[in-house]
C-alpha positions as CSV (number, residue, x, y, z in Angstrom):
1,X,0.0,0.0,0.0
2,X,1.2,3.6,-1.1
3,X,0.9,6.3,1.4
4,X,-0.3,9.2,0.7
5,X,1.7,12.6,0.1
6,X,0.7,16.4,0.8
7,X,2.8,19.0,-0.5
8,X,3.3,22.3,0.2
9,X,5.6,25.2,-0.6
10,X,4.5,27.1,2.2
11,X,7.5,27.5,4.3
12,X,6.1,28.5,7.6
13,X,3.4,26.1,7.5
14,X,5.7,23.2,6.7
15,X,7.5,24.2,9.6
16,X,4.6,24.0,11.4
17,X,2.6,20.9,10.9
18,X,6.2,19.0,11.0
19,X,6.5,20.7,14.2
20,X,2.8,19.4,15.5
21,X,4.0,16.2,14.4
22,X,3.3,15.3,10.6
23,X,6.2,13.0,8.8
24,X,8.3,14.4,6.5
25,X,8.4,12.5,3.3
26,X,11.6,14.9,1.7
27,X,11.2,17.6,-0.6
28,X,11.5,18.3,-4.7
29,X,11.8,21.4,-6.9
30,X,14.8,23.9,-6.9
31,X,13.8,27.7,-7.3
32,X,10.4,26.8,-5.8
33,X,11.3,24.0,-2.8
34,X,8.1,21.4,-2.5
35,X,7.8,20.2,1.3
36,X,6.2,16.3,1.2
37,X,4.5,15.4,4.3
38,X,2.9,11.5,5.0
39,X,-1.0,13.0,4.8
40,X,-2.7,12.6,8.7
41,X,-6.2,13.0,9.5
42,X,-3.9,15.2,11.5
43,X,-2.6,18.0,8.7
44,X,-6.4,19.2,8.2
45,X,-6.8,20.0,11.7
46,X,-3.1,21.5,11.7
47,X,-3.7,23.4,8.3
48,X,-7.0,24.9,9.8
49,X,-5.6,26.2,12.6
50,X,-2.0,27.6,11.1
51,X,-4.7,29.1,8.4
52,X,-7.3,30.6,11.0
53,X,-4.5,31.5,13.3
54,X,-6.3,30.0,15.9
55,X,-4.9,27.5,18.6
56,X,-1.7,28.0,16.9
57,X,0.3,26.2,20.0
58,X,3.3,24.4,19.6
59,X,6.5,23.7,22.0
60,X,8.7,26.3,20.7
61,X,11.7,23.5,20.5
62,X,10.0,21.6,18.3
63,X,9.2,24.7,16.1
64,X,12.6,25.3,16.4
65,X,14.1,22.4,15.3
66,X,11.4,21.5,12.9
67,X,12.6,24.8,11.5
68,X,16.3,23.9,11.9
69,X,15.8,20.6,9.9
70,X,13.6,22.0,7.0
71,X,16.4,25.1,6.2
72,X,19.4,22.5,6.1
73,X,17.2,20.2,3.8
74,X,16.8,23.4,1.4
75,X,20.1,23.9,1.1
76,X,21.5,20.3,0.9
């Protein structure tokens, strides 16, 4: 069975839903950088609230280092 993909070249909510928790699957494109996630029941809820700004709350270490990981995969 395939999993499913969502994609996104949203920086800051990339950052964010890998920060709440969703997988990164890697990322494709060069002058516009593709994030792939592993699709969640999960990355609606997350994409609703970065969207709404609403119940925005994540531990800011995670943010961080989600952050962290996504930069160094841009420029690898």
């Amino acid at each position: 069975m395939k999993l499913q993909t969502w994609k996104t070249t949203n920086f800051n909510l990339a950052t964010y839903v890998f920060a709440k928790g969703l997988e990164y699957a890697g990322n494709e494109g060069d002058k516009i950088r593709t994030f792939l996630f592993i699709d969640s029941p999960d990355r609606e809820v997350f994409t609703n609230q970065y969207n709404s700004r609403r119940n925005c709350e994540v531990d800011f270490w995670e943010l961080t280092t989600a952050q962290k990981i996504l930069k160094n995969e841009i420029h690898n």
